[in-house]
Structures are given as structure tokens and as C-alpha cells.
C-alpha positions as CSV (number, residue, x, y, z in Angstrom):
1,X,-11.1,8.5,12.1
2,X,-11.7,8.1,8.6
3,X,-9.5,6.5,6.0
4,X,-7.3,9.6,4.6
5,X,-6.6,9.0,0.9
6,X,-5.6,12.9,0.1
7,X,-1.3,13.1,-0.2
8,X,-0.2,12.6,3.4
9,X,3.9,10.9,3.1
10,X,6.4,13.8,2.8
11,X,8.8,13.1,0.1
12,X,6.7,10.4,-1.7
13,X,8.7,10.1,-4.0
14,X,11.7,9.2,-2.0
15,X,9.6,6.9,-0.6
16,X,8.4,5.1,-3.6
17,X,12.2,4.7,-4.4
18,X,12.8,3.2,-1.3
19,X,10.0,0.5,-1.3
20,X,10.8,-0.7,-4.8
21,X,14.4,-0.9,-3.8
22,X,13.4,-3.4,-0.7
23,X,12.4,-5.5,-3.3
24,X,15.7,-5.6,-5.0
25,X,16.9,-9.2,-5.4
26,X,13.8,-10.8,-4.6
27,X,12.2,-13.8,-6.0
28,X,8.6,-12.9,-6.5
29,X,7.5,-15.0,-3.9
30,X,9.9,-13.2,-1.5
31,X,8.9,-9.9,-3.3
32,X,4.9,-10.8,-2.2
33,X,5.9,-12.1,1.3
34,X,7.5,-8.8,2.0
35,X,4.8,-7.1,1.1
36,X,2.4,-9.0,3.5
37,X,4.9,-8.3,6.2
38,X,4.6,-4.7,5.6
39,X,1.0,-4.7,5.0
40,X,0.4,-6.2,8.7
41,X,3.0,-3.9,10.8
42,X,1.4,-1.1,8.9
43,X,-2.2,-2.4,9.7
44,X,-1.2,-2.5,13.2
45,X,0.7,0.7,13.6
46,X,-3.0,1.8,12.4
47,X,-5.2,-0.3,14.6
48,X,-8.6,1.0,13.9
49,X,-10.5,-1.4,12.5
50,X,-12.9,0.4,10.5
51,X,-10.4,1.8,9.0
52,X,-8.7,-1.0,7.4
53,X,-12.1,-2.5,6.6
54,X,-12.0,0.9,4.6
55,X,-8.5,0.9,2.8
56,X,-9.5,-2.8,1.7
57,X,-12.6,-1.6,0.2
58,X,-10.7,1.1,-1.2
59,X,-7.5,-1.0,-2.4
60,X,-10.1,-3.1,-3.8
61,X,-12.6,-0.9,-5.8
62,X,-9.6,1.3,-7.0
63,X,-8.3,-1.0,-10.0
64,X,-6.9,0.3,-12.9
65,X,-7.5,-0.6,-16.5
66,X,-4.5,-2.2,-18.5
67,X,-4.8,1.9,-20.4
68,X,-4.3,3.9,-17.4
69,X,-8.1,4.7,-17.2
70,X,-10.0,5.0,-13.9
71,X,-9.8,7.5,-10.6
């Protein structure tokens, strides 16, 4: 199965809302702790391997410039 990176969460917008609001109250070191957490039961809801070795390539190439510019 390859890595999907077209739109695939219905309502993302509701969801973005709702993952910055977990975050609510945090120190920034709880903030990045949470984030791991949710990183790893997400990795493992996934399970395929090649896959993740994918999405980190892809997290990793896909940085933006301080302007906004980049795809």
C-alpha cells in the first residue's frame, strides 16, 4: 500500500480544530510529548512498515520556507 498524501480526513477542518485544542494548556514539552504519543498509536494503527519509512521521508523532505514557499 503506498503512502496516500491526496485529502483523505472528512471534515479536516474540524479536525485541525480539535488537535490544536488537545494542546490547550500545555507546556511545550507536554505539547511535544503528546505529539509523540499520537505519532506512535497512529504509526501502529498503520502498521506497514514501508509505509511509515515513507511518511518520514515525506514529513522530512516536505519543509517549508519561513515565506510560505515550497509544495
Amino acid at each position: 500500500m503506498p503512502l496516500n498524501t491526496k485529502p483523505n480526513i472528512p471534515g479536516p477542518d474540524e479536525f485541525y480544530a480539535e488537535l490544536i485544542q488537545s494542546h490547550d494548556g500545555l507546556s511545550d514539552d507536554e505539547s511535544a510529548a503528546l505529539n509523540a504519543r499520537l505519532i506512535l498509536l497512529l504509526a501502529n494503527h498503520i502498521g506497514d512498515r514501508s509505509v511509515l519509512s515513507e511518511a518520514i521521508v515525506a514529513a522530512r523532505l516536505d519543509r517549508r520556507s519561513p515565506e510560505g514557499a515550497g509544495s
